[in-house]
N, C-alpha and C positions, 0 to 999 in steps of 0.2 A: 950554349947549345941552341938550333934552331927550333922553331916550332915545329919543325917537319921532324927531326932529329930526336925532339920529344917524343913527339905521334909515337916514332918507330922503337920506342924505349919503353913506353905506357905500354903499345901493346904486344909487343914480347917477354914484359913483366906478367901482363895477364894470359902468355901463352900455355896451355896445358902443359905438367909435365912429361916425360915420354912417361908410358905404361899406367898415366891417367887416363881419365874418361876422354871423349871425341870433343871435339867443341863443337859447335853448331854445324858452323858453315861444312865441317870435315861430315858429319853427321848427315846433313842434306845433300850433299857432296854423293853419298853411297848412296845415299835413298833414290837418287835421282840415276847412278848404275844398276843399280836394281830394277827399278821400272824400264828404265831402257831396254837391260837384256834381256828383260821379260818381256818385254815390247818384238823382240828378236825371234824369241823363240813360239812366242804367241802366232806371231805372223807368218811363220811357215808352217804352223800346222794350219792356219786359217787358207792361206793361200794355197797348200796342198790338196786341199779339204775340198775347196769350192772350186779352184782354178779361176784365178781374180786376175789372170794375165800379166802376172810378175814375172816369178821361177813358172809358175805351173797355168799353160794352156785351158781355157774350162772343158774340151773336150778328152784333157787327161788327169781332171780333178777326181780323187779317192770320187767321190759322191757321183760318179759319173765313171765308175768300173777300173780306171787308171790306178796306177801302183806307188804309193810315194817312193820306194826304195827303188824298183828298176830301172828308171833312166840313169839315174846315178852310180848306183852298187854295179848293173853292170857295164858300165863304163870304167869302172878301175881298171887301169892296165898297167898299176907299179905297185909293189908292195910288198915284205912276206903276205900278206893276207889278202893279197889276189886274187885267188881264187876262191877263198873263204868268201868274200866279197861276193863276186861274180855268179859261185854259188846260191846263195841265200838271197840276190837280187828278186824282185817279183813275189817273194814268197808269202803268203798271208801273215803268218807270226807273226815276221819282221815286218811288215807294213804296221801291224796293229800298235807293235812295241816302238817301235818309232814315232808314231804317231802319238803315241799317251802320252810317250816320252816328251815330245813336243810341248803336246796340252797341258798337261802336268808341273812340269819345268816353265812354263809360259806362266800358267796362271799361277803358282807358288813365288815364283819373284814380283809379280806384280803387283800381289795382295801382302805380300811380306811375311809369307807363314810357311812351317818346315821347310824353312832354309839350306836346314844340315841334311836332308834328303834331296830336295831337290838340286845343292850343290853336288853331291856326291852323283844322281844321274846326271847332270847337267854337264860333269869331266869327263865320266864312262864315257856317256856320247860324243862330247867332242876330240876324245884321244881316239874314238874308235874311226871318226870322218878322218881325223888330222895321220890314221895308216891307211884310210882310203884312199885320200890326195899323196897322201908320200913327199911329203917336201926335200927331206934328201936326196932323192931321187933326180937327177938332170936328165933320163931319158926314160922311156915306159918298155914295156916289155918288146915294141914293134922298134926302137929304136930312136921312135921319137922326138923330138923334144918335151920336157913335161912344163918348161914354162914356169918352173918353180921361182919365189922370187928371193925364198932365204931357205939355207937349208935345212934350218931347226926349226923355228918359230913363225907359227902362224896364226889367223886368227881362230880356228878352232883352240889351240893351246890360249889366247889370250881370253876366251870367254870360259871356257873352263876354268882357268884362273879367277874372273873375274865373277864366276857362280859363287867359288870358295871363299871369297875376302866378305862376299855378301854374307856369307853364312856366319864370319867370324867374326865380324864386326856386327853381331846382329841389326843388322839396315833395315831388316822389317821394322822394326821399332820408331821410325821413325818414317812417317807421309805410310804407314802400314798398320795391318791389323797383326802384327808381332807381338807386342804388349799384351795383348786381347789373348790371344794363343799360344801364349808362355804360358798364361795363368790357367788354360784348360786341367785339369785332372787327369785326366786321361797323358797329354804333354809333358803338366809336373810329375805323373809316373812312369815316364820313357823322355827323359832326356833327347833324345837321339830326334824328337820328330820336333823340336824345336825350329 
């Protein structure tokens, strides 16, 4: 056997077994999707917020009377929830709820802490954009084109996803204050805000 050959035998000898613990690099691996996505969702409530000339113009930043929902919501023009959409564009609720939503889901992936809540808004939300955009869809209600690129899967479904696997693998635990807030009281007596 070679040295290399070795190498590759030592360490698959010391590979976790399936349904063990993470190894490191798998461990830092999530912790580093976690901040990311949180990096994601952090910056569009920041960029909505101020208008830092990304997605949002500063003369149509929230903090400057602009709507984070209405440019978008009412621009859906495929969907069952079309009009659902297009209705409740502009509206204060959903500006507000979106926005928390945002904040919320931003700062809890970044910091590592209730995971299982912020996964669970962090899909709502993006299964709720991912029937705004309509990817099955190949034309909008005018006829169209919608431009879609797959007809199932897109990246709303893939960060949604990717809130959940945070949640499961608890990845705050790791470059996070998750450890810290596991052990709250309040946490070890509700499970759920883990």
């Amino acid at each position: 056997m070679t040295a290399t050959g070795r190498t590759a035998a030592t360490s698959l000898e010391h590979a976790p077994a399936p349904g063990s613990m993470l190894t490191h690099n798998a461990a830092r691996s999530l912790a580093v999707l976690r901040i990311s996505l949180g990096f994601v969702f952090l910056w569009a409530f920041l960029d909505k917020t101020f208008g830092l000339g990304y997605a949002t113009a500063a003369e149509r930043a929230w903090i400057n009377g602009g709507s984070p929902t209405k440019g978008f919501l009412s621009g859906v023009a495929v969907g069952p929830l079309q009009g659902f959409f297009n209705d409740i564009a502009g509206a204060a609720w959903a500006d507000w709820l979106f926005m928390l939503g945002l904040l919320g889901i931003g700062a809890a992936l970044i910091l590592g802490i209730g995971l299982r809540v912020a996964a669970g808004a962090a899909a709502v939300m993006m299964l709720l954009m991912w029937f705004a955009d309509f990817p099955p869809a190949t034309t909008d209600a005018a006829g169209e084109a919608t431009h879609s690129t797959n007809p199932f899967m897109d990246y709303h479904l893939v960060y949604g996803l990717a809130a959940v696997v945070t949640a499961l693998t608890y990845a705050g635990h790791t470059w996070g204050l998750g450890r810290w807030w596991a052990g709250l009281a309040l946490v070890r007596r509700n499970r759920w805000l883990i």
